[in-house]
N, C-alpha and C positions, 0 to 999 in steps of 0.2 A: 504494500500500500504506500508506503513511503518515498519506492522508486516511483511508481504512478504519479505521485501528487509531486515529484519535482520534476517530472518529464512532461505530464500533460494534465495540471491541475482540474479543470475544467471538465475534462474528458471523463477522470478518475471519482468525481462528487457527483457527475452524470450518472455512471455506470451505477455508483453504490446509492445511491438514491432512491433511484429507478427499480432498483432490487426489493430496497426497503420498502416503497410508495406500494408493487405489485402486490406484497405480500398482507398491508395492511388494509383491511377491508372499509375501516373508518374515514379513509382520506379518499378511498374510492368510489364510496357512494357518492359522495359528493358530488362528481362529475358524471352521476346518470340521474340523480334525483331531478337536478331542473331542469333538464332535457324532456324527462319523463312529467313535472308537473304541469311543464309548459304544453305539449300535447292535449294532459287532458284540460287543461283549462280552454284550452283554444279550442276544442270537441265543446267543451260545455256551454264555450261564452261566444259562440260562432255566428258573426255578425251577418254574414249573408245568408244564412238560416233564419235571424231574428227579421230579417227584411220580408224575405220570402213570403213568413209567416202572416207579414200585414196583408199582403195580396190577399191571402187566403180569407180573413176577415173581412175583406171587398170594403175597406173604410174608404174609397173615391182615390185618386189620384193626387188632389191636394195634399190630404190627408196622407198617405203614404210617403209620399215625398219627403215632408217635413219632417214626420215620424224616422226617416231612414237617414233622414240628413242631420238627426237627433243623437241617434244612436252612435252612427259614423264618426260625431266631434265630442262627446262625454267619452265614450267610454274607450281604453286604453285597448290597443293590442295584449291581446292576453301571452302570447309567445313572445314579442320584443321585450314588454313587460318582465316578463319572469328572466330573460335573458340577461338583462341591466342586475338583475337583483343576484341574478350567477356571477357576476363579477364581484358585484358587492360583497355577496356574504359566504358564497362557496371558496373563493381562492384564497380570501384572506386568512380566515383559522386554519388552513392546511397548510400555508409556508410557516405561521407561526408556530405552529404547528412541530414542524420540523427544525426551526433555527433553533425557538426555546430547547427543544431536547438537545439538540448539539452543545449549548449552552450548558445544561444540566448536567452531561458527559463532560465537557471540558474539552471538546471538540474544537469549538474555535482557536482558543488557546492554542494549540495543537499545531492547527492549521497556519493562522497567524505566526507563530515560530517559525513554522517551514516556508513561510514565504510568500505563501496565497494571498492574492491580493483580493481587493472588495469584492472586485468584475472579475473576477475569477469564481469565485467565491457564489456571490449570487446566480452568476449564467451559469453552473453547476446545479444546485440548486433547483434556482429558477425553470432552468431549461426542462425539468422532468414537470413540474404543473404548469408550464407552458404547451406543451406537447399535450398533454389529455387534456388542456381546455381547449385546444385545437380540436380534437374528435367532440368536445360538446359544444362548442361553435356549431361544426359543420352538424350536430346535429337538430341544431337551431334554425340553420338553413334551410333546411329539409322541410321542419316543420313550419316554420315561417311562408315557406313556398318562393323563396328568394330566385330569382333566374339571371343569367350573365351578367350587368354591370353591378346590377345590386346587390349578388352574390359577394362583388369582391370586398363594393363598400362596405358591406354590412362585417362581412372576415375582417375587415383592416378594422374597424372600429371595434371590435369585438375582443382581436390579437393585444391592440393597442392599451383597450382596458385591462386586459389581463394582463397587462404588463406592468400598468401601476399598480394594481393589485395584488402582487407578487414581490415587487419592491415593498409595498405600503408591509405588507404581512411580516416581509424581511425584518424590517426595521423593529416593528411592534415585538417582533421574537427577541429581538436583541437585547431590548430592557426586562425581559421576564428569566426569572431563573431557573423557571420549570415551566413545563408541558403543564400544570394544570391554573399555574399564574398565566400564562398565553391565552387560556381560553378564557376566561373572564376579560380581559383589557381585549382582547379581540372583539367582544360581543357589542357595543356601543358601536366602534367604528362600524362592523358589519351593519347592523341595522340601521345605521343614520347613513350610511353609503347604498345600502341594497333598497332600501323605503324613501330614503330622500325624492328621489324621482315621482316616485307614484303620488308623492303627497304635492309633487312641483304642479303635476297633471291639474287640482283643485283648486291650485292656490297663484297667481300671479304673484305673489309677495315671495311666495320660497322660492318661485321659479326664477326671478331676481336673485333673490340670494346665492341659491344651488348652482346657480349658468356658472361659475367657476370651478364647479367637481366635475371631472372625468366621467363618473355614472352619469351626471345631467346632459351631461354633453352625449352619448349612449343614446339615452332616449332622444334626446333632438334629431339625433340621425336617422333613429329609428322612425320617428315621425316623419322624416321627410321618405323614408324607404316605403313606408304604410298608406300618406295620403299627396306625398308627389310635393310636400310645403314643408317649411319650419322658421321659426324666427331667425335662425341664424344660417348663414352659408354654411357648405360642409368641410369647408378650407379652413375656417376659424372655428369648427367644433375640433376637427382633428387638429388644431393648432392648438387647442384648450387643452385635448387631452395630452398631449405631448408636455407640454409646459408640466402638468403635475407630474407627467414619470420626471422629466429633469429635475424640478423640484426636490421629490421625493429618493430620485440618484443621488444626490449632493444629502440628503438627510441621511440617508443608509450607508454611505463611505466614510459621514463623521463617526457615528456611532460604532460604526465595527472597525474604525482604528484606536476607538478609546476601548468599547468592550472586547473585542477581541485578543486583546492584548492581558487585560485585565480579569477578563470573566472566566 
């Protein structure tokens, strides 16, 4: 292990990760659960099913219209939806997840001595819940019903959240000294990151606020991939979300050159 991590650091936290992640069932559910509750939600809350059904009742044409034109602007994609909140709240407790335990081992330490650098360190890491948020991306896709250009949009906004959300996890692992201190200071961030959105959908006021998190920027894209519109361009959402991973890069190299060192 020793020769690995001074010959291809990156490769070596990959490989044994990846081993580790397979084997544990807890960090796995994770990335089938929102795939899976995204489906049945969007089965249950399936908006051109609820349209249909006006015909059916024969209320006039006015009436229909307005009725579908109702439904089409309240209420949220139930698959985008749950997708933003798989960034928010699935990725984050499972890198935390994994740094805090390293932490608790004295792993970093370790690592830190022999040379590992942040970006080493994290894209190790990172790279294995990067990878299987990719397969429930794409299987967000699927369910979403996404096709060519909006296929990629939808991947690169999806890639990109999961990217701060992986760094953000990083960090948060770093200050906890165990696996069971991570999942407590996890749970706040998760659910003001994973729910912020959905409460933005109700409220102009938070949707003001939130337009600077990464999730809110998620669903803006996603809105414009669902109704063709959004308040902001898609060049200054994925400019949004970028700024947080930078952000949040420069947070997690401070912190793992003071704890790592230290912890």
């Amino acid at each position: 292990m020793k020769t690995a991590i001074k010959s291809n650091p990156t490769k070596a936290i990959f490989v044994k990760q990846l081993k580790a992640t397979i084997k544990t069932l807890e960090s796995l559910i994770q990335f089938i659960i929102f795939p899976l509750l995204a489906w049945m939600m969007g089965f249950m809350m399936n908006q051109d099913a609820m349209v249909e059904g006006f015909y059916e009742l024969d209320l006039g044409q006015d009436m229909i219209d307005m009725l579908s034109a109702q439904v089409v602007s309240s209420m949220p994609n139930m698959v985008t939806m749950q997708a933003t909140i798989f960034i928010g709240m699935g990725i984050i407790p499972v890198v935390a997840g994994i740094i805090s335990d390293d932490m608790e081992r004295k792993s970093i330490r370790f690592l830190s001595m022999a040379g590992v650098k942040p970006g080493q360190y994290i894209r190790g890491i990172g790279g294995v819940v990067f990878l299987l948020s990719f397969f429930s991306s794409l299987a967000f896709t699927f369910i979403g019903g996404f096709f060519g250009m909006d296929t990629l949009i939808f991947m690169g906004a999806m890639m990109s959240g999961a990217v701060a959300s992986i760094i953000l996890g990083a960090t948060i692992g770093m200050f906890c000294g165990n696996v069971q201190s991570a999942s407590g200071l996890t749970m706040p961030f998760a659910l003001v990151l994973g729910f912020g959105p959905l409460f933005a959908q109700f409220s102009d006021t938070i949707a003001r606020i939130w337009h600077v998190s990464y999730t809110q920027q998620l669903n803006v894209i996603a809105d414009y991939l669902d109704f063709g519109y959004s308040g902001t361009p898609l060049w200054e959402s994925f400019a949004i979300i970028w700024a947080n991973i930078a952000v949040l890069g420069v947070l997690f190299a401070l912190v793992y050159k003071k704890k790592g060192i230290v912890g």
